[in-house]
N, CA, C and O atoms as CSV, one atom per row, in Angstrom:
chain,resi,resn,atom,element,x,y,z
A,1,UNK,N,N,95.928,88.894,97.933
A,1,UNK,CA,C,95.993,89.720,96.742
A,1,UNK,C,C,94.674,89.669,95.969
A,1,UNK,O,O,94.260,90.641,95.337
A,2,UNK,N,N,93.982,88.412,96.049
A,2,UNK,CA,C,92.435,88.957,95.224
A,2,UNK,C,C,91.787,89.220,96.095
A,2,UNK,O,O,90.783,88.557,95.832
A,3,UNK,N,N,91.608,89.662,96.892
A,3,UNK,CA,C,90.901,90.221,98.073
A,3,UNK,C,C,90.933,91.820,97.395
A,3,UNK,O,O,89.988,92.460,96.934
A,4,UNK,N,N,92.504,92.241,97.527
A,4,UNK,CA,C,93.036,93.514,96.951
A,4,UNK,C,C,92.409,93.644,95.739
A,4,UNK,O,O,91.292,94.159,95.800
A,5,UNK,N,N,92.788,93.341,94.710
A,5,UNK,CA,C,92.327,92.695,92.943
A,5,UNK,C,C,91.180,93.003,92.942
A,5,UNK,O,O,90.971,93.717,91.961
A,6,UNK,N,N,89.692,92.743,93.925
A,6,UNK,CA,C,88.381,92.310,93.715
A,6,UNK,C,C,88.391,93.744,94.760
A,6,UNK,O,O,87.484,94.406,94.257
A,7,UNK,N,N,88.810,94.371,95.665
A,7,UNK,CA,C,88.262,95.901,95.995
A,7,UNK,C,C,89.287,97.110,94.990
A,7,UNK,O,O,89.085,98.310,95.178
A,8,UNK,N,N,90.122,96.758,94.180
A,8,UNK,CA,C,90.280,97.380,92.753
A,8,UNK,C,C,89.492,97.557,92.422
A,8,UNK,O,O,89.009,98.629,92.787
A,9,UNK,N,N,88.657,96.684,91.443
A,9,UNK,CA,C,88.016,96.637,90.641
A,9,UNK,C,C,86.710,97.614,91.215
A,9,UNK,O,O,86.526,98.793,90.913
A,10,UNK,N,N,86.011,96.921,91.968
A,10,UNK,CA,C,84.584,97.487,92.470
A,10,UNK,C,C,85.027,98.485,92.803
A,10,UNK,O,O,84.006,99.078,93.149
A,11,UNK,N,N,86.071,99.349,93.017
A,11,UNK,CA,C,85.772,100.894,93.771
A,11,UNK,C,C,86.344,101.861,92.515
A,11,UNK,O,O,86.600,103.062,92.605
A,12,UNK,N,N,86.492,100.892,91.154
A,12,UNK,CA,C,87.482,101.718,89.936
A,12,UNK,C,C,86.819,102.812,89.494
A,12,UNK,O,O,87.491,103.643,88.883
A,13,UNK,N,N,85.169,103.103,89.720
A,13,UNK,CA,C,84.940,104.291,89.453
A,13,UNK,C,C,84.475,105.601,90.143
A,13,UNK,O,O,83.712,106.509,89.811
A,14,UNK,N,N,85.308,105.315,91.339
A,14,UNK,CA,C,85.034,105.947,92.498
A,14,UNK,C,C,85.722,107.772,92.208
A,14,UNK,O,O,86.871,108.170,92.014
A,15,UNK,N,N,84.526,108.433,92.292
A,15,UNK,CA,C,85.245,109.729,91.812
A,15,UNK,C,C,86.575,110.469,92.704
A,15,UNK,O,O,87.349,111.338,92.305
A,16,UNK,N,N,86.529,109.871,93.874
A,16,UNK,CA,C,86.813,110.383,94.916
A,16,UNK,C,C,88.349,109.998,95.582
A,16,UNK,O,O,88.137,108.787,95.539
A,17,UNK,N,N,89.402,110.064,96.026
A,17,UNK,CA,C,90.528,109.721,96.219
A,17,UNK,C,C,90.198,108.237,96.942
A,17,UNK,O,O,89.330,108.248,97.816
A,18,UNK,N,N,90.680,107.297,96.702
A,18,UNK,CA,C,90.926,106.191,97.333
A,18,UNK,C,C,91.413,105.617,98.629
A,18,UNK,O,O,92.639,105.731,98.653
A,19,UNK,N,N,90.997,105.095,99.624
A,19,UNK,CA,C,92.353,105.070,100.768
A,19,UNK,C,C,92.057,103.954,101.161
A,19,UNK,O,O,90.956,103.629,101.604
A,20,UNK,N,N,93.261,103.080,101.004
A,20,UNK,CA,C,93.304,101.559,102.171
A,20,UNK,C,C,93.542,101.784,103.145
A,20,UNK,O,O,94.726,102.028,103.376
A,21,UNK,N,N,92.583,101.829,104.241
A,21,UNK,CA,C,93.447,101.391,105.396
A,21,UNK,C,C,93.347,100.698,106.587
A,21,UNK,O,O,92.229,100.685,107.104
A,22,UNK,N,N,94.466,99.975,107.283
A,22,UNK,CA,C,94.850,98.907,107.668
A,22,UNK,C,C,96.059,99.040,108.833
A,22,UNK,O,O,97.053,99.766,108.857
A,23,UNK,N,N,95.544,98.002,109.824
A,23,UNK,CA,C,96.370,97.697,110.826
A,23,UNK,C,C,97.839,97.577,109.945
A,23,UNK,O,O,97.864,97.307,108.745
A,24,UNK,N,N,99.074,97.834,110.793
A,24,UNK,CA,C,100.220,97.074,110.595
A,24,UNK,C,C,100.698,95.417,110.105
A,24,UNK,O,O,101.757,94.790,110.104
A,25,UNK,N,N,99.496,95.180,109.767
A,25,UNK,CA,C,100.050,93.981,109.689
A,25,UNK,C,C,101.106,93.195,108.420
A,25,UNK,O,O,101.232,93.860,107.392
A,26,UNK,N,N,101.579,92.321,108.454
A,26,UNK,CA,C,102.870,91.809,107.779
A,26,UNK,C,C,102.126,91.626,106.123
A,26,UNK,O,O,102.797,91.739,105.098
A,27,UNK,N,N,100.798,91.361,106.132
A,27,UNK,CA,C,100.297,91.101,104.990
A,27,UNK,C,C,100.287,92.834,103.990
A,27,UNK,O,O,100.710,92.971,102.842
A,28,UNK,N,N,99.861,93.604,104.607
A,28,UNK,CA,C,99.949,94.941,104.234
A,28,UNK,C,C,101.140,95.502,103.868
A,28,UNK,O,O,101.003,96.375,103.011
A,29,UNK,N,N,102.419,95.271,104.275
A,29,UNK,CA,C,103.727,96.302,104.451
A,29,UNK,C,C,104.134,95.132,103.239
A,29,UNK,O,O,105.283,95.444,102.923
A,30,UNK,N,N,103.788,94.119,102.545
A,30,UNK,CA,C,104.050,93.184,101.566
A,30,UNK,C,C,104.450,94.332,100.159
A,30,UNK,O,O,103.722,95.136,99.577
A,31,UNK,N,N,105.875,93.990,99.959
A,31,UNK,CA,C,105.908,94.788,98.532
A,31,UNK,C,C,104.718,95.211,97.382
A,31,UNK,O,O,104.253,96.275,96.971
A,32,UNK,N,N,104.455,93.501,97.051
A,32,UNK,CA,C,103.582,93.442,96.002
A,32,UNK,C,C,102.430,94.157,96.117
A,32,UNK,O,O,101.774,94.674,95.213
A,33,UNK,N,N,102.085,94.149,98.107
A,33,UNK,CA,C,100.614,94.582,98.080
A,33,UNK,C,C,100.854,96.358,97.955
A,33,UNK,O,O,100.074,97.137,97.407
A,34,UNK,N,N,101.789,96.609,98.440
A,34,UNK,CA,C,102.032,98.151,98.314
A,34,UNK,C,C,102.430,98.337,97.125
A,34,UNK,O,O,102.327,99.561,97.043
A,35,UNK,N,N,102.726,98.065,96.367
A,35,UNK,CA,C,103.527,98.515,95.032
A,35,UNK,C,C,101.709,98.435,93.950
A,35,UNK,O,O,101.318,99.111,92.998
A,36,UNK,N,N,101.027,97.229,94.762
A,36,UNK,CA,C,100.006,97.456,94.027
A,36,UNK,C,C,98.522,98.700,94.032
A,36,UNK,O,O,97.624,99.037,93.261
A,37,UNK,N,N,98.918,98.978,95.165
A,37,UNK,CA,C,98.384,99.964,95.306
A,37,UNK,C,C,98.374,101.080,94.875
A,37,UNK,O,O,97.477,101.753,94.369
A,38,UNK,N,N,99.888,101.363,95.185
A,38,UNK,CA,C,100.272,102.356,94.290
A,38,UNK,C,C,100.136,102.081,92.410
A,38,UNK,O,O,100.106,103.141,91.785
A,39,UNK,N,N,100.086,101.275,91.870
A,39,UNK,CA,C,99.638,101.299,90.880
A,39,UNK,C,C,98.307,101.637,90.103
A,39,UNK,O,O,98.089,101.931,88.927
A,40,UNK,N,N,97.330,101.452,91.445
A,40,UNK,CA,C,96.089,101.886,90.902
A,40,UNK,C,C,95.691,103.385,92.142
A,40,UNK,O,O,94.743,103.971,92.664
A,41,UNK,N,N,96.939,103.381,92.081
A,41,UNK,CA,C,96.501,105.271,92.554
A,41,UNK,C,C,95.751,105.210,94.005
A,41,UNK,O,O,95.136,106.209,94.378
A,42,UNK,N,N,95.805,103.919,94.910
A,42,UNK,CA,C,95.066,104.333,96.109
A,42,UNK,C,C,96.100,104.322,97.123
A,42,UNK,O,O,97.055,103.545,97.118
A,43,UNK,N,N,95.832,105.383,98.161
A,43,UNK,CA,C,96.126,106.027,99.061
A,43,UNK,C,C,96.346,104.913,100.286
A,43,UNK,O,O,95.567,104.137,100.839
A,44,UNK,N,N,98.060,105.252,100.489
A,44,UNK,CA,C,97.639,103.403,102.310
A,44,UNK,C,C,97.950,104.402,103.089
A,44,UNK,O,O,98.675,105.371,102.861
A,45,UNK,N,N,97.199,104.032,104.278
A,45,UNK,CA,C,97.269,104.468,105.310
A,45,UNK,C,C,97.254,103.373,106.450
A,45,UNK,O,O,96.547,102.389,106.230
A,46,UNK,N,N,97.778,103.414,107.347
A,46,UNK,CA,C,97.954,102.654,108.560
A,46,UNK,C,C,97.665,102.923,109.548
A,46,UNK,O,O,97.767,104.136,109.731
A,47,UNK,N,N,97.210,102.207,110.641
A,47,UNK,CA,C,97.449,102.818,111.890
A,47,UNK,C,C,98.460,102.587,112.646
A,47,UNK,O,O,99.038,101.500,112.620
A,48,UNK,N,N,98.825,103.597,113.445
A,48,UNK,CA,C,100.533,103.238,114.244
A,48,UNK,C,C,100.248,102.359,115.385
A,48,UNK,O,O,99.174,102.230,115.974
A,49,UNK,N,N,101.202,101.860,115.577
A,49,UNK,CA,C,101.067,101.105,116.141
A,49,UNK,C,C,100.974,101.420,118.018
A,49,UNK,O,O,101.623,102.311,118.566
A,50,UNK,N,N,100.250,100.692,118.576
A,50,UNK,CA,C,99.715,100.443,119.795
A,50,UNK,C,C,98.781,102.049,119.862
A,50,UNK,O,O,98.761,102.725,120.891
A,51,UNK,N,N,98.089,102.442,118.633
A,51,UNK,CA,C,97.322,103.780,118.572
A,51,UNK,C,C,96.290,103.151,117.881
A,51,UNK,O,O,96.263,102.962,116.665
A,52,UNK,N,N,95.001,102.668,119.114
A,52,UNK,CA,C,93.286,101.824,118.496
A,52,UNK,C,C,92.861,102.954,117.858
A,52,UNK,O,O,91.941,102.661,117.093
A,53,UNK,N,N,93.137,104.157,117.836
A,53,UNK,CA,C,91.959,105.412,117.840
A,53,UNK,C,C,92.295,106.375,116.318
A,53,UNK,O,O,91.771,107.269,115.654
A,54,UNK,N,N,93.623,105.439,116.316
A,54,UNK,CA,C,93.565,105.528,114.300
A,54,UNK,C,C,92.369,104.717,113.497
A,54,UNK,O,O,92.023,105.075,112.371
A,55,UNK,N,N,91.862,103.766,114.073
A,55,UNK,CA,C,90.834,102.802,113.434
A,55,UNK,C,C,89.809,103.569,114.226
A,55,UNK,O,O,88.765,102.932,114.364
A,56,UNK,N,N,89.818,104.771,114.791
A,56,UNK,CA,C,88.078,104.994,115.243
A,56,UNK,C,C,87.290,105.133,114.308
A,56,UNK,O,O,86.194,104.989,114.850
A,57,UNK,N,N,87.124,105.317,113.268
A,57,UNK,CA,C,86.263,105.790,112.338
A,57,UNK,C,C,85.462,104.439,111.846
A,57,UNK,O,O,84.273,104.127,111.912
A,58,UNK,N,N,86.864,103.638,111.218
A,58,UNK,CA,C,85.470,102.676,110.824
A,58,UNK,C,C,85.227,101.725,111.902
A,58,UNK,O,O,84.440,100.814,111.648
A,59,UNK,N,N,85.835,101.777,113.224
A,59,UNK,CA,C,85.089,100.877,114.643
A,59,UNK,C,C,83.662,101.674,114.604
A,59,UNK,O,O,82.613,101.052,114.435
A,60,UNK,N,N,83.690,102.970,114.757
A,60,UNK,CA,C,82.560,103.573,114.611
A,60,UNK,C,C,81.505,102.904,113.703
A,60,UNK,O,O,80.482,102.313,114.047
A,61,UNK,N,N,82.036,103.157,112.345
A,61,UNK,CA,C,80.987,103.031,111.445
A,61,UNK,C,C,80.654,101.124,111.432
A,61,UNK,O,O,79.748,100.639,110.755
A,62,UNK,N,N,81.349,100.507,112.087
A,62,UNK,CA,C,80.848,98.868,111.901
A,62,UNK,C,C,80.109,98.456,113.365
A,62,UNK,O,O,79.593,97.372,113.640
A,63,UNK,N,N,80.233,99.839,114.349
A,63,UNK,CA,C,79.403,99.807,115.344
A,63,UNK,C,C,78.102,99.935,115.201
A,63,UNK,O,O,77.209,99.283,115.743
A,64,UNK,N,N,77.999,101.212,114.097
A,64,UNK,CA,C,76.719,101.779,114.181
A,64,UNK,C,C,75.903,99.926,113.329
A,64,UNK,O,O,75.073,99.106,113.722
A,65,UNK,N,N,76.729,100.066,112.132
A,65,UNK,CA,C,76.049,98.850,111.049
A,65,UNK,C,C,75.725,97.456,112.174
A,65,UNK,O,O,74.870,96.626,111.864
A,66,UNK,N,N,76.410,97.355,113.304
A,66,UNK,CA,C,75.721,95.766,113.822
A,66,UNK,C,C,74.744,96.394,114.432
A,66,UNK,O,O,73.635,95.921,114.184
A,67,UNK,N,N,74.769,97.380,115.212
A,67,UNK,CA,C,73.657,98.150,116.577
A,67,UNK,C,C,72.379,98.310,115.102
A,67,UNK,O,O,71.234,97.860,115.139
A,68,UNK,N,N,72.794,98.805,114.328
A,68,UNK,CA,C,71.259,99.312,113.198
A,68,UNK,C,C,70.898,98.545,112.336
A,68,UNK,O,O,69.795,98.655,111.800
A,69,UNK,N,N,71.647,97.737,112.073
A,69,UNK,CA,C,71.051,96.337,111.331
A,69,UNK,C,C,71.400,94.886,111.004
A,69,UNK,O,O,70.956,94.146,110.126
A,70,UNK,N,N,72.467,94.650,112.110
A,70,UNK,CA,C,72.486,93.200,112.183
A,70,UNK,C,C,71.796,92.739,113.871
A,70,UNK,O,O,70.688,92.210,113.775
A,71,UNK,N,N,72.173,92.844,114.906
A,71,UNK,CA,C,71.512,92.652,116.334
A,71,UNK,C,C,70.495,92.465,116.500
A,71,UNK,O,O,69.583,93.141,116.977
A,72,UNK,N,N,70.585,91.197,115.984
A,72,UNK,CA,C,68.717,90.807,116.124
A,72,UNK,C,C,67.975,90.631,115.169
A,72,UNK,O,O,66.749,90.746,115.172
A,73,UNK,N,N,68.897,90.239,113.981
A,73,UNK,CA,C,68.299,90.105,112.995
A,73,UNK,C,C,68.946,88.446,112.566
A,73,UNK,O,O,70.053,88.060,112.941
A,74,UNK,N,N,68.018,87.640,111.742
A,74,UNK,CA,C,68.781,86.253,111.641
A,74,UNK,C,C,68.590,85.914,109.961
A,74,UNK,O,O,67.595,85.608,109.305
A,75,UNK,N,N,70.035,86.119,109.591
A,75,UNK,CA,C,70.149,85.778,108.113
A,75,UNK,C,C,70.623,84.488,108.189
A,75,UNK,O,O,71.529,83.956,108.831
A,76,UNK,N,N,69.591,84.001,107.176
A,76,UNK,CA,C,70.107,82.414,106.469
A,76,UNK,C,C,70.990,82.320,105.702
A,76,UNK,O,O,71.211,81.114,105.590
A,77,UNK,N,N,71.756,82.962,104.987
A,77,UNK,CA,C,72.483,82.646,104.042
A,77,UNK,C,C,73.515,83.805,103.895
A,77,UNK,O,O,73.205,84.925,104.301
A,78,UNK,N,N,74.923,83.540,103.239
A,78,UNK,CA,C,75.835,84.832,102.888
A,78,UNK,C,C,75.322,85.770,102.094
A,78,UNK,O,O,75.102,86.938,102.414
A,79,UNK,N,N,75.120,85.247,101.012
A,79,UNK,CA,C,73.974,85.836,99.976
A,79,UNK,C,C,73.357,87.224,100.831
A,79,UNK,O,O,73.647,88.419,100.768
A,80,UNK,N,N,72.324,86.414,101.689
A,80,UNK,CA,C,71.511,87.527,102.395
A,80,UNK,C,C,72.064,88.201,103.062
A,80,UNK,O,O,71.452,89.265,103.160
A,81,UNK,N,N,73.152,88.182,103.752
A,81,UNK,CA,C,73.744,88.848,104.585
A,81,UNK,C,C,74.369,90.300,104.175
A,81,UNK,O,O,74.262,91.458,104.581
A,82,UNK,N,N,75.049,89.639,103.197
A,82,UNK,CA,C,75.667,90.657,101.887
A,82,UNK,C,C,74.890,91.591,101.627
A,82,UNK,O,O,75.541,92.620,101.447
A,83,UNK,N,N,73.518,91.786,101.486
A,83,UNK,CA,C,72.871,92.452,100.990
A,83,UNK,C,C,72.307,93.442,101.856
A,83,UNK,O,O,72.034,94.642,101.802
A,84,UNK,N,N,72.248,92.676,102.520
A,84,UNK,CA,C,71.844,93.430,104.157
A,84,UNK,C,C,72.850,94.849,104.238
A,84,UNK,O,O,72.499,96.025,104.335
A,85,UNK,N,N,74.194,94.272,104.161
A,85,UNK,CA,C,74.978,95.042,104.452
A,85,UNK,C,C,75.191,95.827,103.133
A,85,UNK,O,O,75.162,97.015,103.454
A,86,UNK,N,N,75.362,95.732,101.993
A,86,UNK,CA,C,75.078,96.669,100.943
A,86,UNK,C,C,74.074,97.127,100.843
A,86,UNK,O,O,74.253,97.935,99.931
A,87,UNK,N,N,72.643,97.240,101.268
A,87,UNK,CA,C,71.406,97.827,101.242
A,87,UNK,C,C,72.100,98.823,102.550
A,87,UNK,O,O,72.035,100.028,102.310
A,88,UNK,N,N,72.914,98.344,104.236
A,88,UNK,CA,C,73.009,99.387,104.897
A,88,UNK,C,C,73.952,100.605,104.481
A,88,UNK,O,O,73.692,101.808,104.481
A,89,UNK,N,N,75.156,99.919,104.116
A,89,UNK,CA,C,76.142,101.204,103.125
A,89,UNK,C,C,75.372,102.092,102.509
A,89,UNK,O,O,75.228,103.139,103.140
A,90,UNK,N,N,74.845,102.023,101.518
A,90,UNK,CA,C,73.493,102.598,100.705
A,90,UNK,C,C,73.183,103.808,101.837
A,90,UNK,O,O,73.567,104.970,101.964
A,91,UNK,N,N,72.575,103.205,102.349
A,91,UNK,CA,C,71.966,103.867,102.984
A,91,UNK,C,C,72.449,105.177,104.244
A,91,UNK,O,O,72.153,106.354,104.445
A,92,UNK,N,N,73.406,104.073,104.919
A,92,UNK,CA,C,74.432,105.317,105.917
A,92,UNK,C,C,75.301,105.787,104.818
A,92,UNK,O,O,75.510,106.811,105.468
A,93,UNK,N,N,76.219,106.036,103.410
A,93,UNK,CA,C,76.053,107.074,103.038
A,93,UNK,C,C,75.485,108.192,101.764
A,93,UNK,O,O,76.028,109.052,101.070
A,94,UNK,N,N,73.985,107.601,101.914
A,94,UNK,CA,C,73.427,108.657,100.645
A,94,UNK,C,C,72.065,109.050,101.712
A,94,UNK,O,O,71.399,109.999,101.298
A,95,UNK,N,N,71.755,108.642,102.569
A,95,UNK,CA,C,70.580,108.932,103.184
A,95,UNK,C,C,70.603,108.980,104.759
A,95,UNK,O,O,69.520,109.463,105.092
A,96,UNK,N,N,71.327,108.705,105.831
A,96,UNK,CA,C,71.809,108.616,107.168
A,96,UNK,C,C,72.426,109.917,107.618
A,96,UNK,O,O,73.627,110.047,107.856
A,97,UNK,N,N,71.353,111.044,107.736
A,97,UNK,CA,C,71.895,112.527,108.350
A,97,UNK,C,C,72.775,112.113,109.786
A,97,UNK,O,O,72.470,111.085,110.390
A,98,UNK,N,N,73.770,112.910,110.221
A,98,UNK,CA,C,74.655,112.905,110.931
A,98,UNK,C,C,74.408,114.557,111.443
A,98,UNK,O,O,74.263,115.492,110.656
A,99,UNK,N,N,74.398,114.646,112.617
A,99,UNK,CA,C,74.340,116.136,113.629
A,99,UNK,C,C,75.715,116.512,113.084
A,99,UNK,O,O,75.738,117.550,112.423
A,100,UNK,N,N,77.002,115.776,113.262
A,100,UNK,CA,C,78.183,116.278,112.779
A,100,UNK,C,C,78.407,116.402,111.402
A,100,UNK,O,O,79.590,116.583,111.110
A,101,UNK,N,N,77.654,116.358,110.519
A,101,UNK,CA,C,77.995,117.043,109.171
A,101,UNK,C,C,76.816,117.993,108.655
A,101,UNK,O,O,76.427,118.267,107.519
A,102,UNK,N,N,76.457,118.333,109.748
A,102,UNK,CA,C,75.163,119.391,109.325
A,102,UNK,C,C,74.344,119.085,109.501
A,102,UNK,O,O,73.581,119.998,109.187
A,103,UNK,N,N,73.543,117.895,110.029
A,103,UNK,CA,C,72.356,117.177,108.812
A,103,UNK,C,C,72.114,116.709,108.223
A,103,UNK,O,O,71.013,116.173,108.098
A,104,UNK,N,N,73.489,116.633,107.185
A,104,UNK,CA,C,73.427,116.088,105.864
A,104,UNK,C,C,74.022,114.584,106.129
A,104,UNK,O,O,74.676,114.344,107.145
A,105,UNK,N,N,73.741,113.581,105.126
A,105,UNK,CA,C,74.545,112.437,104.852
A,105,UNK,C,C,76.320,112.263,104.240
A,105,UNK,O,O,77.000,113.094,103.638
A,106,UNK,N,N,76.529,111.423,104.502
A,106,UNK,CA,C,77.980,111.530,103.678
A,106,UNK,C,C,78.303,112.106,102.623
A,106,UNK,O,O,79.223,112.921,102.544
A,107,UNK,N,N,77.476,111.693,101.560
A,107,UNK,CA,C,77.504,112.137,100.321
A,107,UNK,C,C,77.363,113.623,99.945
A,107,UNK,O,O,78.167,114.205,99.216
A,108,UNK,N,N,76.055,114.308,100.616
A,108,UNK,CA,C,75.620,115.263,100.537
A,108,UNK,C,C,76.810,116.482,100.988
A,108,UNK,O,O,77.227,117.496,100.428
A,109,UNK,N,N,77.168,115.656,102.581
A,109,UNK,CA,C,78.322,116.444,102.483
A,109,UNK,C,C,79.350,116.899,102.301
A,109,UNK,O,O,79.839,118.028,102.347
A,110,UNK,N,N,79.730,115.755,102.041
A,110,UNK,CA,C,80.680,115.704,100.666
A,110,UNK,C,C,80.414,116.530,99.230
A,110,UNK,O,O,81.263,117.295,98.772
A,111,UNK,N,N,79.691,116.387,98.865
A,111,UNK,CA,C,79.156,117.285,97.668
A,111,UNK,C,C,78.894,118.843,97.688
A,111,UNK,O,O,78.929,119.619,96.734
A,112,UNK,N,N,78.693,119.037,98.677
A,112,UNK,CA,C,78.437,120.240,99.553
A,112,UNK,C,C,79.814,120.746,99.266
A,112,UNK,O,O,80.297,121.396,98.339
A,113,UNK,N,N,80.196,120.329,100.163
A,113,UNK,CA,C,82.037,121.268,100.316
A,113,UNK,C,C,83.293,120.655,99.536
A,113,UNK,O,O,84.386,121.057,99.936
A,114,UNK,N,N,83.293,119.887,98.651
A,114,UNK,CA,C,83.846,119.185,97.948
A,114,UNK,C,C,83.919,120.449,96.748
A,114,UNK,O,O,85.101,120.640,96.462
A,115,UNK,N,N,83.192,121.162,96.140
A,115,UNK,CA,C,83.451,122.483,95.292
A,115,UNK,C,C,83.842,123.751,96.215
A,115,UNK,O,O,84.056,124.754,95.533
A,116,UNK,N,N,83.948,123.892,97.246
A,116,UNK,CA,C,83.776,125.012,98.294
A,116,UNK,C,C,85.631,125.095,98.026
A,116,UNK,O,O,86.308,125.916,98.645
C-alpha cells in the first residue's frame, strides 16, 4: 500500500487519465488496494490471465530502457540508478520520435490528437 500511496502522490498532477496496470496477482484484486484506487480516480487494468501480450507495451518499453541505457552501463549506487532511469523516461516520452506515432514523441503525440 505505500508503494500505491507514493505512485498517488507523484502522478497527482497528471493531466491525463490514470491507469494501473498489473498482473493478476492476489496483492492487486486486494479490496483496500482496489477501493483505493478507485478513490483517487485511477483506472485498473489487468492482464488476463495466461495472456503475456496484455503486458506488451510496457515489456516493450522496459526493453527498449535496458537495450538504451542500462546494458553496459555500471551504476554505483540506487541514487544513480534512479536517475538514470528518470533522466531515460524524460526522455523516451518528451523527446524519443517513434515511426509509429508519426515521428513524433509520446507527448507530442499525444498533444497532437488529444484536441482532434
Amino acid at each position: 500500500m505505500s508503494a500505491l500511496e507514493r505512485a498517488i502522490m507523484v502522478t497527482s498532477d497528471c493531466p491525463y487519465r490514470r491507469t494501473f496496470h498489473s498482473d493478476q496477482g492476489w496483492a492487486y484484486q486486494m479490496r483496500n488496494y482496489v477501493n483505493r484506487l478507485k478513490e483517487a480516480r485511477i483506472f485498473q487494468s489487468m492482464s488476463r490471465k495466461g495472456t503475456c501480450l496484455d503486458n506488451s507495451v510496457m515489456e516493450n518499453f522496459f526493453g527498449l530502457l535496458k537495450q538504451e541505457m542500462y546494458y553496459g552501463q555500471t551504476y554505483h549506487s540506487f541514487e544513480e540508478l534512479e536517475r538514470a532511469i528518470r533522466r531515460y523516461i524524460e526522455y523516451y516520452n518528451k523527446h524519443r520520435i517513434k515511426a509509429k506515432l508519426g515521428w513524433l514523441s509520446p507527448v507530442n503525440y499525444r498533444l497532437r490528437y488529444a484536441a482532434a
